[in-house]
C-alpha positions, 0 to 999 in steps of 0.5 A: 319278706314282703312281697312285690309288684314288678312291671318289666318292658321286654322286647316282644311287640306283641306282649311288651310287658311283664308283670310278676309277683316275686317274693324272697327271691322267689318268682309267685308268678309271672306274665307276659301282659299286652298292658301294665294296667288295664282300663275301667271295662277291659280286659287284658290277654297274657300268656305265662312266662316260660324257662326261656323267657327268663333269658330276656334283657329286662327293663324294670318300670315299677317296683310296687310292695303286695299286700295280699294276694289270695285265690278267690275261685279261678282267680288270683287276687292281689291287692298291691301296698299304694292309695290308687291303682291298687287292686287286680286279679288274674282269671285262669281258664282251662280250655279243652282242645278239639284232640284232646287235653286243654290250653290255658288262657289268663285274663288280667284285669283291675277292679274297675274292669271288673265292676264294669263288667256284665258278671260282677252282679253274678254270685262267685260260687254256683251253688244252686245245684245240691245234688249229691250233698252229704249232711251228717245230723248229730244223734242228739240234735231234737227237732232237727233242721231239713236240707231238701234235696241232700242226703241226710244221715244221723250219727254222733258227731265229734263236735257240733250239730250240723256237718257238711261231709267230703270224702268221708269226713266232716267238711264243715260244721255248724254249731245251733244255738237257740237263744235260751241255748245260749243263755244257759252257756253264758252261765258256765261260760268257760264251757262254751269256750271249750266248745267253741275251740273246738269247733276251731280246729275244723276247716269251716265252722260257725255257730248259728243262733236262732235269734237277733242280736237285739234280742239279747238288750231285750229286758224281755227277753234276757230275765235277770241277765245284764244286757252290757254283760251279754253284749261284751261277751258276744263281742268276745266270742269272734275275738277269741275264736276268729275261726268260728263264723258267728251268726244272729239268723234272727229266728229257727226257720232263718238259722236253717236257710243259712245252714243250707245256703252255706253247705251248699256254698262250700259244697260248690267250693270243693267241686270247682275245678283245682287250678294248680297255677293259682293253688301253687301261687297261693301255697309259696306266698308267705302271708305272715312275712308280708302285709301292707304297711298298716300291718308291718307297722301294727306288727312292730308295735305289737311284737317288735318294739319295747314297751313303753315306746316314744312315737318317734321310735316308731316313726323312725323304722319307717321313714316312708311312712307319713307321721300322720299314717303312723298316728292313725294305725296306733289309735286305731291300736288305742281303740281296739285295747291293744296298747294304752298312752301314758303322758302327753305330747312328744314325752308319750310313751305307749303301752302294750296292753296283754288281752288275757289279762283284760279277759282275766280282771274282766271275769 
């Protein structure tokens, strides 16, 4: 069930408002706000709803589908389902009391609040400081890359060359490829598959290639290969496992202040104070029962409709929907493979197209 925006004016001059994120019935989270949208550079104070507020007549102003909501850091983000106004998030702190324990403060502000404000130039994660950063290095890995500053150690790892390590675990892992490393992959490519699925079922995972993308169109460079043949199955590759992160670091030197970089990037993740507030948010919204209207029409077309559907079928699931927003999400659909059109005008009818079946005549 999607989620939804709800403005209410209650009757407290001092927070007239409240704002909420409600989802199959189920209250997200909930506010009490002195504005229903802040202005560009403001910023505006709520306080959380408590039990006895619930008990306040309500006036409802708006009623607004969700099309994301998400945690980013200390703050919970959410992007509502309408062309303006669309985006905003809710900055929670914790602040510690002179006896003792802390209170909390909640800031709502919209984007253009925070585009104007003096720490939007500022890098979300602070992870200057790599203090205490536990690496594992793969036994196998020769001329291995260094990590200045983290506690380094060599043992097998279960996948992968690199691993960020969190309570005794791998964290994150990075898989190295130099270019010719690559190269000879391609040849048993279904073992890179293999690799690469595995390195999916980690937490964080990418692979990391010591070379351009460019390099790989270079006659030069690439020998007897095809280059349209290397470029579709580097395409492929993020399809097929979206969980891996694939990355061209251009040279050996640049792969390796990528890995650094990253590692500590997750390593200030972990470390960044837990706000239950914003991870029991997150936990209750149901992402996949949810979505803007792109994505509800994307899913209708890919699971729910019959195959060889007339446009007008789909048009009519959603009536509030402008023929020519229908149009574009099933060309974009066309475009990226996933259904074909048979006919011509209103006697089109459209096509699911298998993936795997595309891969399989591909191969």
């Amino acid at each position: 069930m999607t989620a939804t925006w709800i403005v209410q004016r209650t009757s407290d001059a001092r927070f007239p408002f409240r704002i909420a994120v409600e989802q199959d019935g189920h209250t997200l989270f909930a506010v009490r706000a002195r504005a229903t949208w802040p202005g560009a550079g403001t910023q505006v104070f709520c306080l959380r709803e408590r039990e006895r507020d619930r008990l306040e007549p309500l006036a409802e102003i708006e009623r607004v589908p969700v099309a994301h909501v998400t945690r980013l850091g200390r703050k919970l983000s959410v992007t509502l389902d309408r062309a303006q106004r669309k985006r905003c998030e809710f900055l929670i702190l914790e602040k510690p009391r002179k006896d003792g324990g802390v209170y909390e403060q909640v800031f709502f502000r919209t984007e253009a609040a925070v585009r104007a404000h003096k720490s939007s130039k500022y890098a979300e994660l602070s992870a200057r400081n790599i203090d205490g950063m536990r690496i594992v290095i793969d036994s196998g890995e020769r001329y291995a890359w260094t990590f200045p500053g983290a506690s380094v150690t060599k043992r097998r790892l279960p996948v992968g060359d690199y691993a960020l390590i969190d309570d005794e675990r791998p964290h994150a892992i990075i898989e190295r490829k130099t270019m010719q490393n690559l190269l000879g992959d391609l040849a048993e490519l279904k073992g890179l598959h293999q690799q690469l699925a595995e390195l999916s079922a980690w937490p964080h995972a990418a692979l990391v290639i010591e070379a351009q993308y460019a390099d790989f169109g270079n006659p030069a460079k690439i020998g007897r290969w095809p280059a349209a043949h290397l470029w579709r199955v580097l395409g492929e590759l993020p399809a097929l496992f979206p969980a891996v992160q694939c990355i061209f670091a251009g040279n050996r030197k640049l792969a390796n202040v990528w890995a650094l970089r990253w590692f500590a990037a997750l390593q200030a993740a972990i470390r960044q104070p837990r706000l239950p507030q914003v991870a029991e948010t997150v936990a209750r919204y149901d992402a996949g029962a949810t979505g803007g209207l792109d994505a509800r029409i994307r899913f209708a077309v890919l699971r729910e409709l019959p195959d060889g559907f007339p446009i007008a079928l789909l048009r009519k699931g959603f009536p509030d929907a402008k023929p020519a927003r229908v149009k574009r999400v099933i060309d974009q659909l066309r475009r990226e493979g996933r259904v074909r059109a048979e006919g011509h005008g209103p006697g089109t009818r459209w096509w699911r197209i298998d993936p795997s079946a595309a891969t399989a005549r591909d191969a």
